[in-house]
C-alpha positions, 0 to 999 in steps of 0.5 A, a space after each residue: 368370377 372364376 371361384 363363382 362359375 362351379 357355384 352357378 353351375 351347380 344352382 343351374 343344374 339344381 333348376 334343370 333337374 328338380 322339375 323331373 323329380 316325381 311329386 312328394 305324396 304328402 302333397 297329392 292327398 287322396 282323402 280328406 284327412 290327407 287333404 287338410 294336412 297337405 293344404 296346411 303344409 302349403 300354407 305354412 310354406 307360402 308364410 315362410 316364403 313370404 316371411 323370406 320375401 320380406 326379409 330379403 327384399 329388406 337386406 337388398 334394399 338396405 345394401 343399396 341404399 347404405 352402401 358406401 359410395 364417394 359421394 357419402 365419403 367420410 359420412 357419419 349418421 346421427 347417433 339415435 335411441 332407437 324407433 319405437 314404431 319400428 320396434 313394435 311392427 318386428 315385435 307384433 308381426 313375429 307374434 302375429 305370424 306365429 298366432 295364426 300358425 297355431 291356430 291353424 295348426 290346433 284346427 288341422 289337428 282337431 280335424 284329423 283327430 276326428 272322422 272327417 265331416 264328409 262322412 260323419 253320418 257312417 259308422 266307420 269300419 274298424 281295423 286293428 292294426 298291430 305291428 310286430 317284428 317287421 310285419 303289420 297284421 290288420 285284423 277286420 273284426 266285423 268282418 271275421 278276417 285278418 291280412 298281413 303286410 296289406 290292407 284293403 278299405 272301400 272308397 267313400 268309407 270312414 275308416 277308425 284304424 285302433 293300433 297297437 305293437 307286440 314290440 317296439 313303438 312303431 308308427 302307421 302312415 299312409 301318406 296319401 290317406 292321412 298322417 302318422 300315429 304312433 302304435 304302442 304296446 300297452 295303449 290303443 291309438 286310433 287314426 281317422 282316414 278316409 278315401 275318395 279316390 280308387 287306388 294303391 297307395 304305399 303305407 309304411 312304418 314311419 318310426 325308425 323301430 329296430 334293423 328291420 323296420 324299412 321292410 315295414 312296408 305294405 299296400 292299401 288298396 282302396 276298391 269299390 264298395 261291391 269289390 270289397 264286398 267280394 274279397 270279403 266274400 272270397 277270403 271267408 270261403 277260401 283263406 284258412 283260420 287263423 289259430 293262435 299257434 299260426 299267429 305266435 308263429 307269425 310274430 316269431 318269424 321277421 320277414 314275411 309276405 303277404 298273409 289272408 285269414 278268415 278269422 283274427 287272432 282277436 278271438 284268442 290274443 286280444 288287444 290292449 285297453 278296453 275294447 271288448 265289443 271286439 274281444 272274446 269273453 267279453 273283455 274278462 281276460 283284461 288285466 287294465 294295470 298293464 293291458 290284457 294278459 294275452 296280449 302281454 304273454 304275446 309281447 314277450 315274443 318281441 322283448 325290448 333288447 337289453 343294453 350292452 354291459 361291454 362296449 368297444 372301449 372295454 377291451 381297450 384298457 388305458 393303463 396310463 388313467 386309474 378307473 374311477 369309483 364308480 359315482 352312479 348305478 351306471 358307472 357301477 354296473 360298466 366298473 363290474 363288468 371290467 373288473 
């Protein structure tokens, strides 16, 4: 019993001290796409605590039942092949379980793929957001302005994020406004999210990316339609131009704050794919094999790291073991670089 009483204390502790943790943010939504994931991940956890349930209140019952006892001393049940029944219901309700899994899974997704049903008669406004070493730019096409490190939205408004890096795969979450998705730099991704709620929320790059990438942090302010309206305003008469020798600067330099532009480096650097209703020229710059050539010349700023051709083993040498012919590219490339 002694053995048991630190494993009590620490399973009391745990229940005292778990009601004072601050609520996840997935689970208090703020906008539908937010909504239909928090209300499927609830779902999902109510089936498996009640497939628990089960499963316990079936090995408690079967200890209790079967348990050995002196009345049922020396007791040896009659050999059986088997129950068909009961072979059927642990093989039909696994499939029944994980056949409603998925359909409400393939529905959540379909939902939040899309713009979300209470706004499907807005035309959404559209954002660019691009990351890059460690920062997010997102540029307002229609608007003519850029932000970096936060973005502003107005409430009761669809919002289409296009998304795309001028580096390593990153990954847009605003947990209380929608789901993760990934930015890439050769492809546009789009998020559908909206917001019915006034409010700061945290945004923040969900991809581990590289050394920096828990600084990929930043506000989504969701305001009023009137206060979005005056910040427009406000940025377009009192924020300076964005020039394409200021945006190379921003992608060379890793650490920034926050940063407000009246016009966005679309105009000079546009994004990958084909979307030039928001391109200069018309969409001519774009090279389709591989995304625009703007935008390649940019990527470059942030390459991808070459590989170590030494590693710590290397200057560790084993006289003891002869070093083998090298049998693949790999192993011929590590056999060079110690010779």
């Amino acid at each position: 019993m002694k053995k048991k009483g630190p494993l009590y204390a620490l399973f009391l502790s745990l229940i005292l001290l778990l009601p004072g943790c601050s609520s996840l943010t997935v689970l208090n939504p703020k906008g539908p796409s937010a909504r239909t994931l928090s209300d499927t991940i609830i779902l999902s956890i109510l089936v498996m605590l009640g497939v628990l349930a089960v499963v316990y209140i079936l090995y408690i019952f079967v200890l209790v039942k079967y348990r050995a006892k002196k009345s049922n001393e020396g007791y040896i049940p009659e050999h059986e092949e088997g129950n068909k029944v009961l072979e059927t219901i642990w093989i039909v309700i696994p499939i029944i379980i994980v056949a409603f899994l998925s359909v409400v899974t393939v529905k959540t997704t379909n939902a939040v793929e899309n713009q979300a049903k209470e706004y499907k008669d807005q035309t959404p406004l559209v954002i660019y957001a691009s990351s890059s070493n460690w920062k997010w730019h997102f540029s307002y096409p229609e608007e003519g302005i850029e932000t970096v490190n936060y973005v502003n939205m107005p409430v009761h408004r669809a919002v289409e994020f296009r998304m795309y890096s001028f580096g390593s795969i990153t990954s847009l979450w605003i947990p209380q406004l929608a789901g993760q998705k990934y930015a890439m730099s050769d492809m546009l991704t789009t998020l559908h999210l909206s917001a019915d709620t006034e409010g700061s929320y945290m945004g923040r790059n969900a991809n581990f990316s590289g050394k920096g990438f828990a600084h990929m942090e930043f506000e989504a302010l969701v305001m009023s339609s009137k206060d979005y309206e005056d910040w427009v305003k406000e940025v377009k008469e009192t924020a300076p131009k964005l020039t394409e020798k200021e945006f190379k600067g921003l992608l060379a330099t890793d650490y920034l704050g926050r940063k407000t532009y009246s016009s966005t480096h679309l105009e000079f650097s546009p994004p990958p794919g084909e979307h030039s209703e928001h391109m200069s020229g018309g969409g001519k710059e774009m090279d389709m094999d591989n995304g625009n050539m703007d935008h390649q010349d940019n990527k470059e700023i942030h390459p991808s790291p070459e590989p170590s051709s030494e590693t710590e083993f290397d200057s560790q040498p084993n006289p003891e073991v002869e070093q083998p012919l090298p049998s693949s590219p790999v192993d011929e490339h590590t056999h060079d670089s110690n010779s």
